[in-house]
N, CA, C and O atoms as CSV, one atom per row, in Angstrom:
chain,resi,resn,atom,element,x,y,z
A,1,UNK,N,N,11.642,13.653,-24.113
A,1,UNK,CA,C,11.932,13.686,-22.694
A,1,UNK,C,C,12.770,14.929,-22.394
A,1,UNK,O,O,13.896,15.078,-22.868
A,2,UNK,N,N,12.085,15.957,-21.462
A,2,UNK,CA,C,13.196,17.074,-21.465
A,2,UNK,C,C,14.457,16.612,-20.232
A,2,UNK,O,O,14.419,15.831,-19.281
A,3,UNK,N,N,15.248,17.269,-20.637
A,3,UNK,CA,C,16.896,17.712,-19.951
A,3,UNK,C,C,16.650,17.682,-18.431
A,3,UNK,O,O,15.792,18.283,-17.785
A,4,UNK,N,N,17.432,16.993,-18.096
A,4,UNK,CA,C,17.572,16.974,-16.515
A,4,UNK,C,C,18.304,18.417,-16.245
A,4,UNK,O,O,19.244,18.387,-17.040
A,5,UNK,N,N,18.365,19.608,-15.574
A,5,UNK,CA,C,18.986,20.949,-15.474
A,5,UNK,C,C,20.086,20.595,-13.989
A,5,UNK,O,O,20.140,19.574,-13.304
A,6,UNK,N,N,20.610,21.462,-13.915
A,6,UNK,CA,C,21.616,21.497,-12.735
A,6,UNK,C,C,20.371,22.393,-11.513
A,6,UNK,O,O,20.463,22.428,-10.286
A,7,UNK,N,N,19.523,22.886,-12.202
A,7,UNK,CA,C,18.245,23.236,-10.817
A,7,UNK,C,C,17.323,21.925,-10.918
A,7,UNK,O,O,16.579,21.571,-10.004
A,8,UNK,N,N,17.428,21.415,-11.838
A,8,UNK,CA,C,16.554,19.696,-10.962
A,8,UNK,C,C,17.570,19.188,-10.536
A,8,UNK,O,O,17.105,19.365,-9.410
A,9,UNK,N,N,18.640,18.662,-10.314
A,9,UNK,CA,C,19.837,18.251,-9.642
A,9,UNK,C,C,19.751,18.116,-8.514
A,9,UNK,O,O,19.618,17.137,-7.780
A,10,UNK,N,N,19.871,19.674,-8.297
A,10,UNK,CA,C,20.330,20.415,-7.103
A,10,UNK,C,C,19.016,20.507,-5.939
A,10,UNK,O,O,19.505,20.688,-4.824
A,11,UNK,N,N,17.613,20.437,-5.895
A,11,UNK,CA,C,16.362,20.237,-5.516
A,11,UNK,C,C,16.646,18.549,-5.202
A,11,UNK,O,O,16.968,18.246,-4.054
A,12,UNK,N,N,16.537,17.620,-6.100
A,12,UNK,CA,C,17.039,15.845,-5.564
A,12,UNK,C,C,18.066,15.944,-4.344
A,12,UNK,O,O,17.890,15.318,-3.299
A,13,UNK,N,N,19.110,16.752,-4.564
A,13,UNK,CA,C,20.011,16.732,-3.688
A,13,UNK,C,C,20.021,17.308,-3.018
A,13,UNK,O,O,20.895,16.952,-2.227
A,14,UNK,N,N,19.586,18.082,-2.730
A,14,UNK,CA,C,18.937,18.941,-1.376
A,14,UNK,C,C,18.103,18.535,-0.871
A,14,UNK,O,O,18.322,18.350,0.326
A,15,UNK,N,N,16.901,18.203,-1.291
A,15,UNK,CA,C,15.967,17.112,-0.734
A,15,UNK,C,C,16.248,15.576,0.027
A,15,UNK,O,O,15.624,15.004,0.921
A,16,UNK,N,N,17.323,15.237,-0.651
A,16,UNK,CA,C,17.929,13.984,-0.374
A,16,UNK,C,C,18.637,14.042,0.801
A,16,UNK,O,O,18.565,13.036,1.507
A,17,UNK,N,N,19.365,15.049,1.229
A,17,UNK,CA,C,20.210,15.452,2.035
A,17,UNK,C,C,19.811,15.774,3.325
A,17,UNK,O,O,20.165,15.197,4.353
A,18,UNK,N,N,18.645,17.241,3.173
A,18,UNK,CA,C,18.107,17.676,4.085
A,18,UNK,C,C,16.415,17.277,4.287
A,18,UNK,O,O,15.819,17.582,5.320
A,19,UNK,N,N,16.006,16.829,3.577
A,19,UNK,CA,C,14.488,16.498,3.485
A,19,UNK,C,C,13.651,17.342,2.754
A,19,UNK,O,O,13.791,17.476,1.538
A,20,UNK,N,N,12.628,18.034,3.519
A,20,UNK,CA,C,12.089,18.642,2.946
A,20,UNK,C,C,11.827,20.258,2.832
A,20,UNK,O,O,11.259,21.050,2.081
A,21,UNK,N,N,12.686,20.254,4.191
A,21,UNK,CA,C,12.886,21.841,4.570
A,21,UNK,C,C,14.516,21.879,3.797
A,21,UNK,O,O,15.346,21.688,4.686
A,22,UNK,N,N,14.859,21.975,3.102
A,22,UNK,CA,C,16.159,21.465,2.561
A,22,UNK,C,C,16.808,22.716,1.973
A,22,UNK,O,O,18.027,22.554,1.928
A,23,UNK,N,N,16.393,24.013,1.466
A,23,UNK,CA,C,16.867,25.556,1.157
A,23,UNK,C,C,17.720,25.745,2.136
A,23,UNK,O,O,18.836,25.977,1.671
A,24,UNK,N,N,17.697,25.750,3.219
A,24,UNK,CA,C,18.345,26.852,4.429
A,24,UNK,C,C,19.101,26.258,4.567
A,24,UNK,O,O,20.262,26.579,4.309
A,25,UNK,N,N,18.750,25.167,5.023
A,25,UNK,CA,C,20.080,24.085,5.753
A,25,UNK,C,C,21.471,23.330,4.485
A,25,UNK,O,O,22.549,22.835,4.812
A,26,UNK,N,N,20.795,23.537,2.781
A,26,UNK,CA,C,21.686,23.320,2.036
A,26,UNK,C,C,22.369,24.752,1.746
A,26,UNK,O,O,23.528,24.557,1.382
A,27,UNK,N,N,22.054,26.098,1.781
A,27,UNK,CA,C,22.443,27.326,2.331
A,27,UNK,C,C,23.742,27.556,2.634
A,27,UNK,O,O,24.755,27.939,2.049
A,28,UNK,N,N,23.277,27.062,4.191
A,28,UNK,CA,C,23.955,26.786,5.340
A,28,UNK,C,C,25.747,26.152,5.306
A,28,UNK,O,O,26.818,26.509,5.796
A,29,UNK,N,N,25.278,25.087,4.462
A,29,UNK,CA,C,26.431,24.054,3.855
A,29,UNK,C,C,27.254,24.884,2.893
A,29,UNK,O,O,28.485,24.907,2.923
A,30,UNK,N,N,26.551,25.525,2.088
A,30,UNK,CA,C,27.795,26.228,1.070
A,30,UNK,C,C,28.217,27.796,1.199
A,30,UNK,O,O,28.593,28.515,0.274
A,31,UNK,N,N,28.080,28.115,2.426
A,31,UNK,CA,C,27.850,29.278,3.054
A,31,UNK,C,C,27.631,30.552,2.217
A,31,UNK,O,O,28.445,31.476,2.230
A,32,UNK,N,N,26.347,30.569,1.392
A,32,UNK,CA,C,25.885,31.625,0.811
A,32,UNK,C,C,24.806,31.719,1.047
A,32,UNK,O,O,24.407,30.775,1.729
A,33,UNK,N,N,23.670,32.832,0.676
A,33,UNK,CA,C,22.621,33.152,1.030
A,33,UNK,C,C,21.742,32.803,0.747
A,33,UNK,O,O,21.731,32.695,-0.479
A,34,UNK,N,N,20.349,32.345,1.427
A,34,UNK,CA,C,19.873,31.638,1.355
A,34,UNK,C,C,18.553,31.410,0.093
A,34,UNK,O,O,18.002,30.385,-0.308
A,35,UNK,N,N,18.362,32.984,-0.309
A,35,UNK,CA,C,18.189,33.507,-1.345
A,35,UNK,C,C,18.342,33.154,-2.700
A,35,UNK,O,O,17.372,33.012,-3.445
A,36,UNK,N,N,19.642,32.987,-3.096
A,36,UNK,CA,C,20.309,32.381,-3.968
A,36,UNK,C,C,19.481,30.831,-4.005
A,36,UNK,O,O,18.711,30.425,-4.876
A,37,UNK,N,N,19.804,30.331,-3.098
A,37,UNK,CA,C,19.394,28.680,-3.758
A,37,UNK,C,C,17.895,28.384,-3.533
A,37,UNK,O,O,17.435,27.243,-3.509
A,38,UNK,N,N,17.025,29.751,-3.334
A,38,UNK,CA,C,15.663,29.789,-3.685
A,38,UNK,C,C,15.441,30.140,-4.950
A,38,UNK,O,O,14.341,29.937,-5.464
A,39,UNK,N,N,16.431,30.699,-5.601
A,39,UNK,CA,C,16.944,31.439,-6.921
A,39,UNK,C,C,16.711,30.265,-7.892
A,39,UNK,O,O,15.922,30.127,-8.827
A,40,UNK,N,N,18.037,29.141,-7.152
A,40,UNK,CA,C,18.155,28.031,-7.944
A,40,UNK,C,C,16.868,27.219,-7.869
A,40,UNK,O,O,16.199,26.799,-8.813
A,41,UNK,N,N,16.636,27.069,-6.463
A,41,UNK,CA,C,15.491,26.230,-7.073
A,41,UNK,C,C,13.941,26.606,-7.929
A,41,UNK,O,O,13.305,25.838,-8.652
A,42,UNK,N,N,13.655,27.833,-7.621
A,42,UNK,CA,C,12.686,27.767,-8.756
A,42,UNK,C,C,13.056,28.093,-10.493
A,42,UNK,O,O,12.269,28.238,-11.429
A,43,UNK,N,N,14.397,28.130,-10.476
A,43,UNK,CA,C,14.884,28.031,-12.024
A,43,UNK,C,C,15.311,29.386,-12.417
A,43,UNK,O,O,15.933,29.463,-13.476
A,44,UNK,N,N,15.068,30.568,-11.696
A,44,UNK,CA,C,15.575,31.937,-12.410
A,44,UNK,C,C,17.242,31.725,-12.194
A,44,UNK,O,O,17.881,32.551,-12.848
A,45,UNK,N,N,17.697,31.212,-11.766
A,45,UNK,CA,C,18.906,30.657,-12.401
A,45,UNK,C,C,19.538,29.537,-11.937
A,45,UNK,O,O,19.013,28.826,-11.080
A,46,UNK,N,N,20.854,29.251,-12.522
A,46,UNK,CA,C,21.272,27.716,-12.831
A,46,UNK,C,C,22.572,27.971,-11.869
A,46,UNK,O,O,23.389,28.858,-12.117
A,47,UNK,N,N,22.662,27.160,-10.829
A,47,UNK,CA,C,23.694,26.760,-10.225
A,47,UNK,C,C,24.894,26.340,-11.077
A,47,UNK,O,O,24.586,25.640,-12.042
A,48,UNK,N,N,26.159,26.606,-10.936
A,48,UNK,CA,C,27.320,26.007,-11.221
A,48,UNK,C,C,27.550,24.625,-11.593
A,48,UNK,O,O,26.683,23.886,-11.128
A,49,UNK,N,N,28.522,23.977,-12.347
A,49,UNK,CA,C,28.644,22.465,-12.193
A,49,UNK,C,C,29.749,22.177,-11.230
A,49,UNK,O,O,30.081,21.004,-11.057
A,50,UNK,N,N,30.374,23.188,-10.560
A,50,UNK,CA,C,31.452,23.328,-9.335
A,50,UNK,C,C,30.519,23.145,-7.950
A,50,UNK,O,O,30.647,22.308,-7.056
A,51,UNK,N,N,29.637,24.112,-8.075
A,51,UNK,CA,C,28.483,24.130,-6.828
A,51,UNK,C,C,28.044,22.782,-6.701
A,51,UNK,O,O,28.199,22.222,-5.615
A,52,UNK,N,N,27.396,22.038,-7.881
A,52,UNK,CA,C,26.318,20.664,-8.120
A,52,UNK,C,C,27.546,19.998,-7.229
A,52,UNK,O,O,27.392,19.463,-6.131
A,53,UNK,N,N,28.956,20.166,-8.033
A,53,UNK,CA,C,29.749,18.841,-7.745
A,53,UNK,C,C,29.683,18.990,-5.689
A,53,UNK,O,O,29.535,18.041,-4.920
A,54,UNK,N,N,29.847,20.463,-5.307
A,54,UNK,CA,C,29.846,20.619,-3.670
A,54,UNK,C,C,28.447,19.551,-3.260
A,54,UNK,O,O,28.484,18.732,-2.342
A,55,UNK,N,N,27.463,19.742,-4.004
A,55,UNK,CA,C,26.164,19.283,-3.343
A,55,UNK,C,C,25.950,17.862,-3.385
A,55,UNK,O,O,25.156,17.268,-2.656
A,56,UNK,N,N,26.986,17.117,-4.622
A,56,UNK,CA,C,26.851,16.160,-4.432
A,56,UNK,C,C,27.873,15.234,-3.651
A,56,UNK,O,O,27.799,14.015,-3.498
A,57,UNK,N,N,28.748,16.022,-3.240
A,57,UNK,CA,C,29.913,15.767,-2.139
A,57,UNK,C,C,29.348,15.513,-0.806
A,57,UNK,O,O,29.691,14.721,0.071
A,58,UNK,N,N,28.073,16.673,-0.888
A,58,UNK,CA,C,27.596,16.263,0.672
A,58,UNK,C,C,26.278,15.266,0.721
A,58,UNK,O,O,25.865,14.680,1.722
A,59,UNK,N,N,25.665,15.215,-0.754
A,59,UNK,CA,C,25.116,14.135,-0.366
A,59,UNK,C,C,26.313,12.610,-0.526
A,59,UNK,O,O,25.606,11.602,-0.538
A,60,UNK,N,N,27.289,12.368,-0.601
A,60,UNK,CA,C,28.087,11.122,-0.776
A,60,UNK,C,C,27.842,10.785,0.906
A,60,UNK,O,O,27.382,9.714,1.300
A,61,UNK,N,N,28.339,12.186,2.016
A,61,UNK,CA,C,28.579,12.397,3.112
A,61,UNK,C,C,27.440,12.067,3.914
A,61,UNK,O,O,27.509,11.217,4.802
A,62,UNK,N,N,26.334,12.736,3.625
A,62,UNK,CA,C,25.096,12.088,4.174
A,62,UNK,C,C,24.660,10.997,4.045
A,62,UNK,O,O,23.732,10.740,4.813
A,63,UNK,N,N,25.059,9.951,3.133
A,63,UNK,CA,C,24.326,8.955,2.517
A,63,UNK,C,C,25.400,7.728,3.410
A,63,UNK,O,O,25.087,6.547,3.258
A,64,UNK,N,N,26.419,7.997,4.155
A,64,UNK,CA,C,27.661,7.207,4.516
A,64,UNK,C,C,28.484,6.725,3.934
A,64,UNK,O,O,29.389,6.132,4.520
């Protein structure tokens, strides 16, 4: 079974959060470019475990 990554993480939780248009508007939230977390999500690189912990702060927030 392979490794769950901090870029599958971060795609659940962005998805979860924002739906399906979910890049810009999770972006938006950590105010960096939007670029970057197109970065992350197709895997040329790995988000932070500081960043994950932001993303999963706002999904706690979205979820009530």
């Amino acid at each position: 079974m392979a490794e769950t990554t901090n870029c599958d993480r971060l795609v659940l939780l962005g998805q979860a959060i924002h739906g399906e248009r979910w890049k810009r508007p999770l972006a938006r939230d950590l105010g960096i470019d939007k670029r970057q977390v197109q970065r992350w999500a197709m895997g040329q690189s790995e988000p932070t475990d500081q960043t994950l912990c932001r993303v999963t702060e706002y999904a706690k927030a979205a979820a009530g």
